[in-house]
C-alpha positions as CSV (number, residue, x, y, z in Angstrom):
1,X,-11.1,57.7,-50.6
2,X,-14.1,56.8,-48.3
3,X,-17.5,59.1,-48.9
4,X,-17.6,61.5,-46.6
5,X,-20.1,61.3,-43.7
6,X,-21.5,64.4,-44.7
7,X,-21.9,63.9,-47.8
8,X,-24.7,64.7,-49.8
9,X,-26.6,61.5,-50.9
10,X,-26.6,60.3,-54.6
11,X,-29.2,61.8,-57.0
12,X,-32.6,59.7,-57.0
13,X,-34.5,58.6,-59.9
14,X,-37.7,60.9,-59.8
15,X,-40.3,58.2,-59.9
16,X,-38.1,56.6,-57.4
17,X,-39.9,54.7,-54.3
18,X,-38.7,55.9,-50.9
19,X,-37.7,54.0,-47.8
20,X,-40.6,56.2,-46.4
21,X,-43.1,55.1,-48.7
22,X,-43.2,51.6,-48.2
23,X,-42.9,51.6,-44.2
24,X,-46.2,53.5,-44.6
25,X,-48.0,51.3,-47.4
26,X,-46.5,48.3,-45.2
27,X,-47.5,49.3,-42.2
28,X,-51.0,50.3,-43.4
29,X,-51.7,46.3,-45.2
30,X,-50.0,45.2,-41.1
31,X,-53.5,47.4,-39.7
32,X,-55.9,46.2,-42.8
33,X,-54.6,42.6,-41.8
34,X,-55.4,42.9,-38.2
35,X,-51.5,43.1,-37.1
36,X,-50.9,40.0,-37.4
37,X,-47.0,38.8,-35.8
38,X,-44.4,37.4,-37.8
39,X,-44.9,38.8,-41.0
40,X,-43.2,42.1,-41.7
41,X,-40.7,41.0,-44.5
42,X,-44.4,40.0,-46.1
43,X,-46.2,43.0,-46.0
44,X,-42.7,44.9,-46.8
45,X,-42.6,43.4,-50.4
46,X,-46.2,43.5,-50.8
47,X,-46.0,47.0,-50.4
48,X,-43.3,47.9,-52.1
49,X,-44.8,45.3,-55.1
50,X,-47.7,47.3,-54.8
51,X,-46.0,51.2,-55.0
52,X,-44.2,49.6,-58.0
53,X,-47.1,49.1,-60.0
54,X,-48.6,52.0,-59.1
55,X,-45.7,53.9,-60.9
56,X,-45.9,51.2,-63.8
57,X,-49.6,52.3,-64.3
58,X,-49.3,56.6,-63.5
59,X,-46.3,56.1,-66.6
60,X,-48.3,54.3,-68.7
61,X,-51.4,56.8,-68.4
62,X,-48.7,59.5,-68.0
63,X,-47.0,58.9,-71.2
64,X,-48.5,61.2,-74.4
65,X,-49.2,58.7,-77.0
66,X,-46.9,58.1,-79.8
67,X,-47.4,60.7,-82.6
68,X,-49.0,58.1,-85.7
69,X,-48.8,58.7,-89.5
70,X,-51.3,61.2,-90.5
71,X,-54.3,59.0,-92.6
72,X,-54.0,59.2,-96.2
73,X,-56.3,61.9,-97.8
């Protein structure tokens, strides 16, 4: 049976980048770069490259380090 066009969307992963996000990151680098023609697909994966390593880097500095043996006394 086909979804249902009211449907409520699938659950997203919380760190999850949004549609929304990168037409704004993208469309800010377009401005920065003087809005230049021709080059949206570009500036599309550059900023969603760029929003992707920004959530690499918050979960690494995120992330409580690993509990460690206690020294020997």
């Amino acid at each position: 049976m086909p979804d249902s066009p009211h449907a409520p969307p699938p659950p997203r992963a919380p760190d999850a980048i949004t549609f929304e996000q990168i037409r704004e990151r993208a469309y800010e680098l377009w401005e920065r770069n003087h809005r230049p023609e021709g080059f949206e697909i570009e500036f599309w994966l550059l900023a969603e490259r760029e929003l992707r390593k920004e959530r690499e880097r918050q979960k690494t500095t995120d992330t409580p380090p690993a509990e460690s043996d206690p020294p020997p006394s």
